[in-house]
KEDO-747604 format. One record per residue (C-alpha): residue in three letters; chain; x, y, z. Coordinates in Angstrom, 2 decimals, padded with zeros to 5 digits. Example, Ala and Ser with C-alpha at 12.3 -4.5 7.8 and 13.67 -1.06 7.14 Angstrom:
REM KEDO-747604
r rest:ALA	kette:A	x:012.30	y:-004.50	z:007.80 .
r rest:SER	kette:A	x:013.67	y:-001.06	z:007.14 .
END
This chain:
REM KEDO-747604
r rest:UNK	kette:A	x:048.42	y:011.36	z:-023.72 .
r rest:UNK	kette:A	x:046.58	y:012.23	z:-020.89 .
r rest:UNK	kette:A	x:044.18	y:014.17	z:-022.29 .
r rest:UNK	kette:A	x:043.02	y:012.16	z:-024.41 .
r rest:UNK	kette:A	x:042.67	y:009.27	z:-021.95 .
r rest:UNK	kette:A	x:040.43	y:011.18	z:-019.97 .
r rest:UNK	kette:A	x:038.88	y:012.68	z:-023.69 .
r rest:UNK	kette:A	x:038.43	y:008.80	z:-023.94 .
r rest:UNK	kette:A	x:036.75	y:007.53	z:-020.50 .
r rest:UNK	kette:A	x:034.47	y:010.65	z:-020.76 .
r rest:UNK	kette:A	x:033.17	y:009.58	z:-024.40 .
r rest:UNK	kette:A	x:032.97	y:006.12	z:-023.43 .
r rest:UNK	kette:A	x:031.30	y:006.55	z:-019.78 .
r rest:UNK	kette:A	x:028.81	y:008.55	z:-021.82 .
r rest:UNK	kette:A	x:028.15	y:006.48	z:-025.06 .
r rest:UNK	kette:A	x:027.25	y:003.84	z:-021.92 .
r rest:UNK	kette:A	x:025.12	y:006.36	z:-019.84 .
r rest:UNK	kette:A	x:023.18	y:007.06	z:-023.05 .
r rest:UNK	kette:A	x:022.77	y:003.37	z:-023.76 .
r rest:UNK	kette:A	x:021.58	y:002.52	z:-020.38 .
r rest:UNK	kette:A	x:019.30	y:005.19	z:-020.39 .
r rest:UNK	kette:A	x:017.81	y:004.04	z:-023.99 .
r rest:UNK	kette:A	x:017.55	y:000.73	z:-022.54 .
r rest:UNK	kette:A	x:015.08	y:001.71	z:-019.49 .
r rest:UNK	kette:A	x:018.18	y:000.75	z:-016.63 .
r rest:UNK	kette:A	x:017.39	y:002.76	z:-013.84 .
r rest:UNK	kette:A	x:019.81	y:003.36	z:-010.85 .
r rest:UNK	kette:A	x:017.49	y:001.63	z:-008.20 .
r rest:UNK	kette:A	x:018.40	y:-001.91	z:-010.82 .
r rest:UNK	kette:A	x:015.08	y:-001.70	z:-012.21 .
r rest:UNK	kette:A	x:014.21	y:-002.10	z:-015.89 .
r rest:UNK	kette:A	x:012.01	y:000.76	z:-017.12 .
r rest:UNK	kette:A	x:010.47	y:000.16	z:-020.66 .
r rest:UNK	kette:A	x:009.69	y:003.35	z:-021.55 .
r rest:UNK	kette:A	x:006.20	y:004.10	z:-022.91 .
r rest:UNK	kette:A	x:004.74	y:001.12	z:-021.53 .
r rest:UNK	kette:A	x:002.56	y:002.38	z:-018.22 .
r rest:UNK	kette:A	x:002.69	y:001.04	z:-014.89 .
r rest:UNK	kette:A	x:-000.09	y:-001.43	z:-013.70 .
r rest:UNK	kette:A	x:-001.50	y:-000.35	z:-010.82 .
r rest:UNK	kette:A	x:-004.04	y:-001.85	z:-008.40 .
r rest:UNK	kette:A	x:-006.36	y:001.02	z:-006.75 .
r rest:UNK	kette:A	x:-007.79	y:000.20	z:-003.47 .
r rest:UNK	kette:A	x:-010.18	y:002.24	z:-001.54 .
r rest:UNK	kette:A	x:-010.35	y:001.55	z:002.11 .
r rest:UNK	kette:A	x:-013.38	y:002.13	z:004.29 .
r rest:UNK	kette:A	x:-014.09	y:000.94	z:007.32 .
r rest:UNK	kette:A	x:-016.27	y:001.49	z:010.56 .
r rest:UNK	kette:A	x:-015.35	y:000.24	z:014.48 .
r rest:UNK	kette:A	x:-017.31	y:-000.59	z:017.11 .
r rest:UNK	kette:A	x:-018.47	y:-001.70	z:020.21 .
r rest:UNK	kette:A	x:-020.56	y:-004.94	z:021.30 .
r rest:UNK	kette:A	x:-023.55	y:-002.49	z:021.57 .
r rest:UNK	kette:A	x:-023.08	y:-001.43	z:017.91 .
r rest:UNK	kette:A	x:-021.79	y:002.16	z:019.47 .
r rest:UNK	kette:A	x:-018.88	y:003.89	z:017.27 .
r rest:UNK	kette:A	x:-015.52	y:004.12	z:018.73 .
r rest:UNK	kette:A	x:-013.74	y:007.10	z:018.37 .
r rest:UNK	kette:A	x:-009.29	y:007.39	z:018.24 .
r rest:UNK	kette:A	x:-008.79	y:003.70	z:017.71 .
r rest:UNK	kette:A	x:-005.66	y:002.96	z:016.08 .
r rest:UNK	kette:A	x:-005.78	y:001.32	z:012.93 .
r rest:UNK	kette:A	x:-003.20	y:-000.07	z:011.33 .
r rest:UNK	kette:A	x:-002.89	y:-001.40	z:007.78 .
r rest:UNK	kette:A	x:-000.14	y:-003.41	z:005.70 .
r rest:UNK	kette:A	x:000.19	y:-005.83	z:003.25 .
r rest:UNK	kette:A	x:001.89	y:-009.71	z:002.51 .
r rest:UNK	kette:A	x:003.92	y:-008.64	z:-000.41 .
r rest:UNK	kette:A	x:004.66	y:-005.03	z:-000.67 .
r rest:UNK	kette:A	x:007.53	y:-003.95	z:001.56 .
r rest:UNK	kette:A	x:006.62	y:-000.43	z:002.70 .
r rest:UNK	kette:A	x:003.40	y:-000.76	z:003.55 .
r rest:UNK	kette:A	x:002.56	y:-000.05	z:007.11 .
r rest:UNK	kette:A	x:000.68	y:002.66	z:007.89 .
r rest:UNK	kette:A	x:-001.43	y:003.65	z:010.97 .
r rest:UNK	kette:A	x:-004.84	y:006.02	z:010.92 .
r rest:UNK	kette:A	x:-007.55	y:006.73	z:013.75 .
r rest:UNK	kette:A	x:-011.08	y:006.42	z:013.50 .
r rest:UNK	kette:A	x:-013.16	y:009.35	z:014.18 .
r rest:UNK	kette:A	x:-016.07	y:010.66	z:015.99 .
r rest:UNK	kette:A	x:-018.24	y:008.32	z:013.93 .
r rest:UNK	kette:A	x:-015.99	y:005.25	z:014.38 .
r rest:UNK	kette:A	x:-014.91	y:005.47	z:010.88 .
r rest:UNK	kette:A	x:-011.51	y:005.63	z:009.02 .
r rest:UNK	kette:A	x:-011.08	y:005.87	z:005.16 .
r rest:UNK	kette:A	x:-007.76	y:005.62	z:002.91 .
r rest:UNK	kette:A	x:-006.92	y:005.06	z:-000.57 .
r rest:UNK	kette:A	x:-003.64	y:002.80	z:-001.29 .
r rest:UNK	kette:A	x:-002.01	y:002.09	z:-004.92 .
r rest:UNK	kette:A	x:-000.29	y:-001.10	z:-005.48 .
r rest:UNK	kette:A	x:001.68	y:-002.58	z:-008.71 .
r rest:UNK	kette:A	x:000.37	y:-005.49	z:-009.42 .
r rest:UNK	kette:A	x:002.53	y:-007.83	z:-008.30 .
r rest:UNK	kette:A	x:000.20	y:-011.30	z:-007.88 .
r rest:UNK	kette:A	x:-002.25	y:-011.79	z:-005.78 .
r rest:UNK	kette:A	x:-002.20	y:-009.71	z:-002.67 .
r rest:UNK	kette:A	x:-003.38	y:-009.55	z:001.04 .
r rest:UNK	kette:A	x:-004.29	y:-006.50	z:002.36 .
r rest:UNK	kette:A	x:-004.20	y:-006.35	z:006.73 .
r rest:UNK	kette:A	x:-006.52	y:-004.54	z:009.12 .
r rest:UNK	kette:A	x:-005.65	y:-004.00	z:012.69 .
r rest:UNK	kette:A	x:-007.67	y:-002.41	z:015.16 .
r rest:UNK	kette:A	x:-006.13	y:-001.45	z:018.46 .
r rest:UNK	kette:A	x:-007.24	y:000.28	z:021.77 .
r rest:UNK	kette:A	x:-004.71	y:002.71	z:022.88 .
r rest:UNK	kette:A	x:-006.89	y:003.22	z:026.17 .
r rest:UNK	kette:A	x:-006.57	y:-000.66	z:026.45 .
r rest:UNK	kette:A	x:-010.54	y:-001.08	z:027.25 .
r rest:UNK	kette:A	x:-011.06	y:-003.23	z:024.26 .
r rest:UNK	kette:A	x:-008.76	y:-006.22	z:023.02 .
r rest:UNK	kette:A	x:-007.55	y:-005.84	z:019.50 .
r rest:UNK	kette:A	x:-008.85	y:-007.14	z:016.22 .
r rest:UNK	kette:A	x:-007.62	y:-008.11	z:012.82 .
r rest:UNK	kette:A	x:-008.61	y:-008.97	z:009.64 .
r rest:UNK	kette:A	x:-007.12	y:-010.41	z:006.17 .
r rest:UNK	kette:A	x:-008.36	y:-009.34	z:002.86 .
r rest:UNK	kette:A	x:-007.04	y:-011.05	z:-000.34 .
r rest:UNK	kette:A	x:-007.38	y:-008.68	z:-003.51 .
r rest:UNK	kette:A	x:-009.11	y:-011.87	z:-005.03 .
r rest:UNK	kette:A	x:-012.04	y:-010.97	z:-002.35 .
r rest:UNK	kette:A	x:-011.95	y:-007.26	z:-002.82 .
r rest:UNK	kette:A	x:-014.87	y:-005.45	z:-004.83 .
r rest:UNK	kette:A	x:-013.93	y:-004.25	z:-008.22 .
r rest:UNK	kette:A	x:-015.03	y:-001.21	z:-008.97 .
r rest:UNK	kette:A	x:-013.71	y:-000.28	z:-012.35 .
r rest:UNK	kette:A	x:-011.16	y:-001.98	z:-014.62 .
r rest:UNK	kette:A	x:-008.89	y:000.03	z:-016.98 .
r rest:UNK	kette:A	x:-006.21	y:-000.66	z:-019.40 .
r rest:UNK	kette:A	x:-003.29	y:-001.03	z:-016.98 .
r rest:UNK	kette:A	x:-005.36	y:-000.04	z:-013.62 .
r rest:UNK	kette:A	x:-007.99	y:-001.59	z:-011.83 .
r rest:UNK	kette:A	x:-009.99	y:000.28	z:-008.88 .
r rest:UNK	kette:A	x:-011.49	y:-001.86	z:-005.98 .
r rest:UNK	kette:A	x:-013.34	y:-000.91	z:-002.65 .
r rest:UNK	kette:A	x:-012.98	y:-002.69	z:000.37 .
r rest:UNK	kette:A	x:-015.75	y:-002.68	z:003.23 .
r rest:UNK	kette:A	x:-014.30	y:-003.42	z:006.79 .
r rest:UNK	kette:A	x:-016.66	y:-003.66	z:010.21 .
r rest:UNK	kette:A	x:-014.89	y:-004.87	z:012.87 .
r rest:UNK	kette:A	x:-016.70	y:-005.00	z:016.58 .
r rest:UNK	kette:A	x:-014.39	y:-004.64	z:019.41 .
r rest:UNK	kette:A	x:-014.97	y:-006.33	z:022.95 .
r rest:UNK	kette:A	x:-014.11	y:-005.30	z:026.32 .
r rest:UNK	kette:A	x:-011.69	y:-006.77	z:027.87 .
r rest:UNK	kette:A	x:-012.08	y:-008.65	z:031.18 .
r rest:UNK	kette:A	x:-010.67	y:-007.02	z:033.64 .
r rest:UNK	kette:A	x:-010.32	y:-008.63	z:036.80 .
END
């Protein structure tokens, strides 16, 4: 009898794995429907830093995140040009804002930020279920006044 009580859960736990997996149910709770692709948002970030005197500042810490997406934080350095450059992929999940911080880890120059909607962002290219955009950033930073 016990046998085929365990015969039974096993058929039964796997008619239901089979099922589930049909159906798209992931393990993370998420509903897959298979075949259909993913919409995705492209965004290519450039952007240049520097000072009052239009001089490029090299190692400042830039960091970028978004409103909506949980995950997104992520921190790059400009180079010797004053220039950093990153490519991000989003689903699209509404209407976006995309974050730009510039910090001085030397502490000479105060800090400065920017907001980007995706409305405002340049499209590039628009496919079937992706879109590509570009986004420009120039931020000038300014001394601080030290005293």
């Amino acid at each position: 009898m016990k046998k085929i009580k365990n015969k039974f859960h096993l058929l039964v736990g796997s008619l239901l794995t089979t099922l589930l997996g049909i159906l798209g149910v992931s393990c993370g709770g998420q509903i897959l429907l298979y075949g259909v692709p993913l919409e995705l948002n492209w965004v290519d970030l450039d952007g240049e830093v520097t000072n009052e005197k239009g001089q490029p500042l090299e190692s400042m810490q830039v960091v970028v995140s978004t409103a909506q997406r949980s995950g997104l934080y992520d921190t790059l350095y400009t180079n010797a040009s004053g220039e950093f450059e990153r490519q991000y992929y989003f689903t699209r999940e509404g209407n976006d804002t995309l974050f730009v911080e510039v910090n001085d880890t030397s502490d000479v120059y105060s800090s400065e930020k920017v907001q980007i909607p995706f409305s405002e962002m340049t499209k590039e290219n628009e496919f079937e279920y992706s879109t590509e955009y570009s986004v420009d950033v120039k931020l000038q930073l300014k001394k601080k006044n030290l005293q």
